[in-house]
N, C-alpha and C positions, 0 to 999 in steps of 0.2 A: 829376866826371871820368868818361870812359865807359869802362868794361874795353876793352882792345883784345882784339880775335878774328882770329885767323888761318885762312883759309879754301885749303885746298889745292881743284885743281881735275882732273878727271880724264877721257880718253874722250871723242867726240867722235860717234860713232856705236856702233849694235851690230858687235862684236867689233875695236873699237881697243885698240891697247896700253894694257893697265893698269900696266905697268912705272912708268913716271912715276907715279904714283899710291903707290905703294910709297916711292918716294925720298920725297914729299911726308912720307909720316908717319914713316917712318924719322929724315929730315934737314932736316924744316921748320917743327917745332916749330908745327904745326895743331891746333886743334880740332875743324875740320870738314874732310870731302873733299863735296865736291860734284860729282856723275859725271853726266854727258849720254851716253846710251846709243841717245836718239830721233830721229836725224836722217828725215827724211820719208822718204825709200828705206826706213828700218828699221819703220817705221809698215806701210807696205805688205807687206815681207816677214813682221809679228808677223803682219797681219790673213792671211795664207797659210798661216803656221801654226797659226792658230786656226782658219779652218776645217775643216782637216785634224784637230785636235784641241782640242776646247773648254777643255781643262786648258792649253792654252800661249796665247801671244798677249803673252809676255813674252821679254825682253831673255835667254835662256837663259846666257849669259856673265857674266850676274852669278853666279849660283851659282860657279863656279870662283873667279871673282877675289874675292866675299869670304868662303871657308874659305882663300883663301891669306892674303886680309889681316888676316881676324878677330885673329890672333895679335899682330899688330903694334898693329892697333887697339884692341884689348882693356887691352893693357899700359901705353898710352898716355892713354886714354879719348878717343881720337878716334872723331866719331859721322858716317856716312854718310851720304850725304843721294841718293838718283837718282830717276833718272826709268825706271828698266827695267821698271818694272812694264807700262808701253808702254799694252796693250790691255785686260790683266790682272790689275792689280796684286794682287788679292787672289789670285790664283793664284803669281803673284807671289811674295810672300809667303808663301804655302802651302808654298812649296818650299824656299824659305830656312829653315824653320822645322825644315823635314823633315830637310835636310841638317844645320842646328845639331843639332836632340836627337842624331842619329846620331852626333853624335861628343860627345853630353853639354854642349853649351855653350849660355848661354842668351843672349840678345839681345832686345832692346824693338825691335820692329818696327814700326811706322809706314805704316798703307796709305792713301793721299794719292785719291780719285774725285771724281767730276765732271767729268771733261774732255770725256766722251763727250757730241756735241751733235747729233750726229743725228736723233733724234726731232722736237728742240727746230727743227732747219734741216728738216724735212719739214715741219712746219706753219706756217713762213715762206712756204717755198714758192718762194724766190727763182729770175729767171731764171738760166740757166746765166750764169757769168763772164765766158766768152770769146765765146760765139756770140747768146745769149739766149736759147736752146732756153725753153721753160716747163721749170718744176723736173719735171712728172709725165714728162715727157717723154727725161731723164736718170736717175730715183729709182731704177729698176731697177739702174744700172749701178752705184750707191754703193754700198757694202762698209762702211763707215766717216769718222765725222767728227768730228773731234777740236778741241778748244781749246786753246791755251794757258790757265794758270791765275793767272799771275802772281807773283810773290814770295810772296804771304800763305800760301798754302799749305806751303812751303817753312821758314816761319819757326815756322807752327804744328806744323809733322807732327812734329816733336822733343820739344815741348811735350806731345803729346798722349800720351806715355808710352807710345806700344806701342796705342794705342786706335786704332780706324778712323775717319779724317774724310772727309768728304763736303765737297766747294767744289765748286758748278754755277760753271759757268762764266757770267762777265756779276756775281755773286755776291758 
């Protein structure tokens, strides 16, 4: 017979309400929260922050929402699961980690790569989407090219104890 799992869910983009996400482990009796932080608007807006500042390029909104929910999650052993690390993730990370020792509390962190496929779509070389320009002939104006990863990552980054995994996309 297979354990049942309760999976809460949270966030919708960078800076939606994580209120809902609170009830979830307060009053849902979860194991996991699962938070989408990345809608395509927020992709764009990380890669502006990033090159304004090579240390960001991440979901900054997670830092607040989990030193409020660590408390709750901690008591419960509900384990997090997002995508905020956006552009970053190990930067990501880096800051979560800063904010935890700062207040003495420890946490297994999970930093989930590979999504970035840009190099990988330059040497494709594809015509443009909508018009067919040749790819040299757009490359200047890309900033950024992302994949989705699929579940598998998802299922392993908990598994990996706090370890950094790497999933190329296609992988």
């Amino acid at each position: 017979m297979q354990e049942k799992v309760r999976i809460g869910a949270g966030l919708g983009f960078y800076g939606d309400s994580w209120e809902p996400v609170a009830a979830s482990i307060e009053r849902g009796d979860v194991q996991y929260i699962a938070s989408d932080h990345l809608a395509e608007l927020t992709l764009a807006i990380l890669q502006k922050d990033r090159q304004r500042d090579a240390s960001l390029g991440y979901a900054r909104d997670v830092l607040p929402m989990l030193m409020k929910l660590w408390p709750l999650m901690q008591t419960r052993g509900v384990k997090f699961i997002c995508n905020a690390g956006g552009l970053n993730p190990a930067g990501s990370a880096a800051a979560l980690r800063a904010a935890f020792a700062a207040k003495g509390w420890k946490a297994r962190i999970a930093v989930v790569t590979g999504d970035e496929v840009l190099p990988q779509l330059a040497a494709l070389a594809p015509p443009h989407l909508f018009n067919g320009q040749p790819f040299d002939a757009v490359r200047e104006r890309m900033v950024f090219a992302n994949a989705y990863l699929g579940a598998r990552p998802i299922v392993l980054g908990p598994a990996a104890g706090g370890r950094h995994r790497d999933h190329r996309a296609g992988g």
